[in-house]
mmCIF file of the C-alpha atoms, coordinates in Angstrom:
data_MODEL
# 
_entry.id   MODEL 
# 
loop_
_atom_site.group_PDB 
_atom_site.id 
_atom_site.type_symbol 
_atom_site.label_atom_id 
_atom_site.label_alt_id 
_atom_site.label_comp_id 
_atom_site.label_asym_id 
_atom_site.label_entity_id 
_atom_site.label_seq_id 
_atom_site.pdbx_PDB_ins_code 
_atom_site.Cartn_x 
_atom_site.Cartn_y 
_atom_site.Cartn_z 
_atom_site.occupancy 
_atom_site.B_iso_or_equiv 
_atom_site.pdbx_formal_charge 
_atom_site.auth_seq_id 
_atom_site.auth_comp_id 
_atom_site.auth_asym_id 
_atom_site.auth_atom_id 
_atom_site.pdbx_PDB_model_num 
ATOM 1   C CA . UNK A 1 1   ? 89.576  -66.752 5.564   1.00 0.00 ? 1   UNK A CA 1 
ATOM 2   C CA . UNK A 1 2   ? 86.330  -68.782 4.843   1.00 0.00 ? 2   UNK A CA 1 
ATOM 3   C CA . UNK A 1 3   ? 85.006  -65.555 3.990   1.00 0.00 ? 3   UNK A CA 1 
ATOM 4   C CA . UNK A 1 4   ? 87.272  -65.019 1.138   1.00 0.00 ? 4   UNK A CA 1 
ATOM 5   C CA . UNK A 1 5   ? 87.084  -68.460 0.477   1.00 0.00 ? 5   UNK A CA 1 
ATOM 6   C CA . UNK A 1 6   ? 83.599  -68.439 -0.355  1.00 0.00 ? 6   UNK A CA 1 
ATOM 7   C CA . UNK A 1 7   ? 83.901  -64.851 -2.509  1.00 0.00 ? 7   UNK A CA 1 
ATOM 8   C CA . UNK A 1 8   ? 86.275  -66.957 -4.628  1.00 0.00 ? 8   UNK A CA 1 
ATOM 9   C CA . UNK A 1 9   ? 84.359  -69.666 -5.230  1.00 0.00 ? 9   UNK A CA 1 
ATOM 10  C CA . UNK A 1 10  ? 81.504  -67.603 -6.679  1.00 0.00 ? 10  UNK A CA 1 
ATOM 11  C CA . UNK A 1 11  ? 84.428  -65.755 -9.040  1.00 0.00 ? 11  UNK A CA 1 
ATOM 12  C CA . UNK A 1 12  ? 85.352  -69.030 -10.237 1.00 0.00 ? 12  UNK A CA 1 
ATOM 13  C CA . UNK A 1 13  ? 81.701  -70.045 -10.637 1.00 0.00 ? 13  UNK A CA 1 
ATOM 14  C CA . UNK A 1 14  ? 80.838  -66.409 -12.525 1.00 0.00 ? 14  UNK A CA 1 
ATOM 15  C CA . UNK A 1 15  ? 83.786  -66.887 -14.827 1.00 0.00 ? 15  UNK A CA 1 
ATOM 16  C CA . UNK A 1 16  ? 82.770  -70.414 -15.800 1.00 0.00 ? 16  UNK A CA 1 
ATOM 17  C CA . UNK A 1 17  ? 79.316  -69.081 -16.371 1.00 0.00 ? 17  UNK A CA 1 
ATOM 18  C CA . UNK A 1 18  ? 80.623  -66.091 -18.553 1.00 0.00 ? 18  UNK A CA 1 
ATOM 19  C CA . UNK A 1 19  ? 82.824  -68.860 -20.126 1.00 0.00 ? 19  UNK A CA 1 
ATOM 20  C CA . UNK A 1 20  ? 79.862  -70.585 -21.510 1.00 0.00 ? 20  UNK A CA 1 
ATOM 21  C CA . UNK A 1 21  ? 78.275  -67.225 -22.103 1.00 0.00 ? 21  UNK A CA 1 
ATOM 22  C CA . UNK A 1 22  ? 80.941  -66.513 -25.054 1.00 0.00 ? 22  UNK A CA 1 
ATOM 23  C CA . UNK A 1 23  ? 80.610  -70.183 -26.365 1.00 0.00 ? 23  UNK A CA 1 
ATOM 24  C CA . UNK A 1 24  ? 76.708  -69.450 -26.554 1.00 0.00 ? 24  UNK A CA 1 
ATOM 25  C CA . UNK A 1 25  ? 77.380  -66.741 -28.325 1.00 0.00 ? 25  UNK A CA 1 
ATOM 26  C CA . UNK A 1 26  ? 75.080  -64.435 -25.470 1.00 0.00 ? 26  UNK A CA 1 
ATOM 27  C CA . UNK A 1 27  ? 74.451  -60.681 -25.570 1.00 0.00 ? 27  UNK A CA 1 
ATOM 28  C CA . UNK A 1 28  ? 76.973  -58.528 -24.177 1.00 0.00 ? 28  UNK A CA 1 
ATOM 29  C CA . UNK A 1 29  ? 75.350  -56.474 -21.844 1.00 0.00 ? 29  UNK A CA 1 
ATOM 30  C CA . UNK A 1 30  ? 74.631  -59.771 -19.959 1.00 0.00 ? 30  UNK A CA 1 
ATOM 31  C CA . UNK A 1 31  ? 78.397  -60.501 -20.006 1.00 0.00 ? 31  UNK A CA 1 
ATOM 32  C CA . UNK A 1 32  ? 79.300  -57.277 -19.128 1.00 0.00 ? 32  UNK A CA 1 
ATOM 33  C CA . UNK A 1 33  ? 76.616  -57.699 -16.340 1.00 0.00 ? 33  UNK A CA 1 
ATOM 34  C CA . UNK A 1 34  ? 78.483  -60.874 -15.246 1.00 0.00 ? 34  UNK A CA 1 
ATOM 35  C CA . UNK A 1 35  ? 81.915  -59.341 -15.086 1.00 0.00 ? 35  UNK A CA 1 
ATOM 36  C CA . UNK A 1 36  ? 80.815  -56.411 -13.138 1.00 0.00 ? 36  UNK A CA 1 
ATOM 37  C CA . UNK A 1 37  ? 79.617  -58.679 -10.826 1.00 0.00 ? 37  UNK A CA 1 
ATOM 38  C CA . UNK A 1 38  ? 83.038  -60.405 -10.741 1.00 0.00 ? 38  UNK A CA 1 
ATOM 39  C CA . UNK A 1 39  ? 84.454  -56.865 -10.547 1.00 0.00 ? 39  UNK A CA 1 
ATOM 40  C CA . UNK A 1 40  ? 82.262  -56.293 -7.159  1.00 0.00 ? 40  UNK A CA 1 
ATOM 41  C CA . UNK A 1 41  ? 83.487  -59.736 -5.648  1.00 0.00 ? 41  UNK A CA 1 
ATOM 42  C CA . UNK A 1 42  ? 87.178  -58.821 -5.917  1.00 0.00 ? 42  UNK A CA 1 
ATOM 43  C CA . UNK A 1 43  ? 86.892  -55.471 -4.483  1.00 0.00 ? 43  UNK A CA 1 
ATOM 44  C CA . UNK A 1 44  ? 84.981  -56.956 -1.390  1.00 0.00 ? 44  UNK A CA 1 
ATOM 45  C CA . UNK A 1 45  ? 87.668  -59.525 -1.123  1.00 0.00 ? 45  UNK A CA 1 
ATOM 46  C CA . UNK A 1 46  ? 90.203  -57.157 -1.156  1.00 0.00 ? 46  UNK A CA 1 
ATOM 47  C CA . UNK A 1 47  ? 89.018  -54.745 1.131   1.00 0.00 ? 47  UNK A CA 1 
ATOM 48  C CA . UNK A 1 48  ? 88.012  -57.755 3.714   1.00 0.00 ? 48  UNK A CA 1 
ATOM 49  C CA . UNK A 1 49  ? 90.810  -59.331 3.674   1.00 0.00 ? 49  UNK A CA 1 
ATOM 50  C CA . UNK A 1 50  ? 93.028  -56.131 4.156   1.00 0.00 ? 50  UNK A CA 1 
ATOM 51  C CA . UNK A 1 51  ? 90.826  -54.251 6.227   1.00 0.00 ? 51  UNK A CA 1 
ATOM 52  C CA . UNK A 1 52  ? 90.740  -57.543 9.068   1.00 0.00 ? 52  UNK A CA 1 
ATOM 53  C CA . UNK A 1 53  ? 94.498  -57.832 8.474   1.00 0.00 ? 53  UNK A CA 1 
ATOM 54  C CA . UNK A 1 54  ? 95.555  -53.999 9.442   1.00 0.00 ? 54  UNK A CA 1 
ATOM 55  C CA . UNK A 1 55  ? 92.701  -54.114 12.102  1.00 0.00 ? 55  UNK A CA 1 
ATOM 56  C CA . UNK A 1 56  ? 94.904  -56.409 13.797  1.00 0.00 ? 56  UNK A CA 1 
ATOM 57  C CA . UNK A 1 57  ? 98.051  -54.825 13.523  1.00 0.00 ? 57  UNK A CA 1 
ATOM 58  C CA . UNK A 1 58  ? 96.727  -51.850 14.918  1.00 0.00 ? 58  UNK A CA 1 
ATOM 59  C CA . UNK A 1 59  ? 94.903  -53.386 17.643  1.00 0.00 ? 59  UNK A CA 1 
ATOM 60  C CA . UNK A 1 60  ? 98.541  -55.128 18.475  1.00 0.00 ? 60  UNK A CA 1 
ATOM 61  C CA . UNK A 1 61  ? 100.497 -51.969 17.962  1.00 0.00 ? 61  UNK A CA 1 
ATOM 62  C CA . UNK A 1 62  ? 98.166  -50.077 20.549  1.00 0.00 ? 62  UNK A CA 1 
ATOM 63  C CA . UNK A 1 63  ? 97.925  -52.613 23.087  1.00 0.00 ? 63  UNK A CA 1 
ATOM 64  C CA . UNK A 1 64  ? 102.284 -53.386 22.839  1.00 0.00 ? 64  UNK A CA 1 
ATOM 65  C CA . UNK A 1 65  ? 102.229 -49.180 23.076  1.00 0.00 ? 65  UNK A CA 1 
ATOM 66  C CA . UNK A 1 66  ? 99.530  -48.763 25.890  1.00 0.00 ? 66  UNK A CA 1 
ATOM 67  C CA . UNK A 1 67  ? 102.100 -51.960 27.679  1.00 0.00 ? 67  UNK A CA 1 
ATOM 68  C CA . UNK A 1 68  ? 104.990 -50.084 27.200  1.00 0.00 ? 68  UNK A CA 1 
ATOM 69  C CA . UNK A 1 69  ? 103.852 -46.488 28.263  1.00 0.00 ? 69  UNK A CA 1 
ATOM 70  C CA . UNK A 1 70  ? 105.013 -44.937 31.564  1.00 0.00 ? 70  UNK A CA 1 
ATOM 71  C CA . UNK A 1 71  ? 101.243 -43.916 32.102  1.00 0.00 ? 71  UNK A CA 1 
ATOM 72  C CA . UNK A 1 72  ? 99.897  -40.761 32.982  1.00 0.00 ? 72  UNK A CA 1 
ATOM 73  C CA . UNK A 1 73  ? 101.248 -38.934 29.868  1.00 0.00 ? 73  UNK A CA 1 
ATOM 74  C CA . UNK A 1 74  ? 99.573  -37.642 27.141  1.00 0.00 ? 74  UNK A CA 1 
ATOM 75  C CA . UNK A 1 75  ? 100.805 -40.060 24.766  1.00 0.00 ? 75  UNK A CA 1 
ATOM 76  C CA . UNK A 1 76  ? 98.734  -42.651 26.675  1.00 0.00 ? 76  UNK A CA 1 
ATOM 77  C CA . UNK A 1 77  ? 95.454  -40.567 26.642  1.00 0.00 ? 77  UNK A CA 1 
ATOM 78  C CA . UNK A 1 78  ? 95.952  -40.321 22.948  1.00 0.00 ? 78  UNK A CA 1 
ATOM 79  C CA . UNK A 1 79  ? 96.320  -44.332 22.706  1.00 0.00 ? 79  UNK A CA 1 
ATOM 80  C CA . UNK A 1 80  ? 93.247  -44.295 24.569  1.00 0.00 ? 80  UNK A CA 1 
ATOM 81  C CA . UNK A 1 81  ? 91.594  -42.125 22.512  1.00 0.00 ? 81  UNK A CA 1 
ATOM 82  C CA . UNK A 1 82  ? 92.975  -44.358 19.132  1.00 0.00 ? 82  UNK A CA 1 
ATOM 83  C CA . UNK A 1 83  ? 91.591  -47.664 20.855  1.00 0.00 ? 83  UNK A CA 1 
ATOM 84  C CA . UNK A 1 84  ? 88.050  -46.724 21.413  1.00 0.00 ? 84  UNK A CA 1 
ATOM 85  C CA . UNK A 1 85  ? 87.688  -44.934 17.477  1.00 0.00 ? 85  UNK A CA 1 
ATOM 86  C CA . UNK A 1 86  ? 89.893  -47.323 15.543  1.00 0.00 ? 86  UNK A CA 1 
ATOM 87  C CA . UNK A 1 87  ? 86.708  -49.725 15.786  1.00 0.00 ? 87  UNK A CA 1 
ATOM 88  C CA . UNK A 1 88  ? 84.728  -47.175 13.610  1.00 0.00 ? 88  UNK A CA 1 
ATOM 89  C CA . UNK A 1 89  ? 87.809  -45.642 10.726  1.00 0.00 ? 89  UNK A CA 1 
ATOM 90  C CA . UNK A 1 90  ? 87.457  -46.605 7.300   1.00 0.00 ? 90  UNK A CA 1 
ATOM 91  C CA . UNK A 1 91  ? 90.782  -48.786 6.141   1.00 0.00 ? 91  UNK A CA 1 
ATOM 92  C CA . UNK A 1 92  ? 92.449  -45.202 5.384   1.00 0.00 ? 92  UNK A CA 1 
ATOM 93  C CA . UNK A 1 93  ? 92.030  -43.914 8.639   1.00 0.00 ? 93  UNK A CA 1 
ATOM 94  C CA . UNK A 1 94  ? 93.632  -47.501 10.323  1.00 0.00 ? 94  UNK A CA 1 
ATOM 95  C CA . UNK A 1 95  ? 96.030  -46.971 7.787   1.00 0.00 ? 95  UNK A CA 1 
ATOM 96  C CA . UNK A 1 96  ? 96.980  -43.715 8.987   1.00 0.00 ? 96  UNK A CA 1 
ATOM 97  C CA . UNK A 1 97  ? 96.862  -44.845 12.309  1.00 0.00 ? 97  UNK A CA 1 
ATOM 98  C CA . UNK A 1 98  ? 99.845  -47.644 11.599  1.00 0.00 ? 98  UNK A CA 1 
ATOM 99  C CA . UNK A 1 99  ? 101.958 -45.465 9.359   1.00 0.00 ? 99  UNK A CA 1 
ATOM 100 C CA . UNK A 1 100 ? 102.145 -42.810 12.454  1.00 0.00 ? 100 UNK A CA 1 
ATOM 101 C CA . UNK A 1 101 ? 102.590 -45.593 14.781  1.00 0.00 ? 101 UNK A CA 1 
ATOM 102 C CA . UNK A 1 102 ? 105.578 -46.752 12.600  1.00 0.00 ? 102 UNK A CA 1 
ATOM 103 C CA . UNK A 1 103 ? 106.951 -43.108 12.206  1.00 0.00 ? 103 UNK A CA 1 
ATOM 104 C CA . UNK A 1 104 ? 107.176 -42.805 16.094  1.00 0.00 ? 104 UNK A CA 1 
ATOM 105 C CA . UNK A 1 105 ? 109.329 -45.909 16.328  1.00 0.00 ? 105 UNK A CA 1 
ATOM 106 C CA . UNK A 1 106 ? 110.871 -45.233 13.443  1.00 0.00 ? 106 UNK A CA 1 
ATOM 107 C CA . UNK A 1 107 ? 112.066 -41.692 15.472  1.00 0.00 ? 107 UNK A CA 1 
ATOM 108 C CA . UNK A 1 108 ? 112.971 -43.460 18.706  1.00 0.00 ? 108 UNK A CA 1 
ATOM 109 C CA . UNK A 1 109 ? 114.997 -45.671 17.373  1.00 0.00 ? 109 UNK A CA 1 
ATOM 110 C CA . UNK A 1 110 ? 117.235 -43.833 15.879  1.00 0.00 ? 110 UNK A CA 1 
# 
């Protein structure tokens, strides 16, 4: 959270900046420089802060299935397989990864 913490700060300190920008009456490929730059931040934010959050979840979801597995199956050999890649997928592929997760329990619990 410091992380995001910090990308905020430099938002708020870009907007002031393109603030006083439009009082000085400045070009506006410089503020359109500026808000790009703004733009950028967010996005970074965004995907940080997501990305960490569903790391986790995943990570928790295959250690609380890897727990609960009778062992020897194939189902743990593919939660195997899922802990050692997860560390490499884009955001999608965790994503992915959760939403099946959830459609298994989903199955068994009805």
């Amino acid at each position: 959270m410091r992380e995001l913490r910090k990308r905020l700060n430099y938002v708020k300190g870009q907007l002031a900046g393109i603030d006083k920008m439009l009082d000085e009456g400045r070009d506006p490929a410089e503020i359109y420089a500026q808000l790009r730059s703004i733009e950028s931040a967010f996005q970074k934010s965004i995907l940080q802060t997501f990305e960490e959050q569903h790391r986790v979840a995943l990570a928790k979801v295959i250690v609380s299935e890897l727990d609960s597995c009778p062992g020897a199956c194939s189902h743990c050999n593919d939660l195997e397989a899922v802990k050692k890649a997860f560390p490499r997928w884009t955001l999608g592929q965790v994503l992915d990864a959760l939403r099946n997760f959830r459609r298994k329990e989903t199955k068994q619990d009805a």
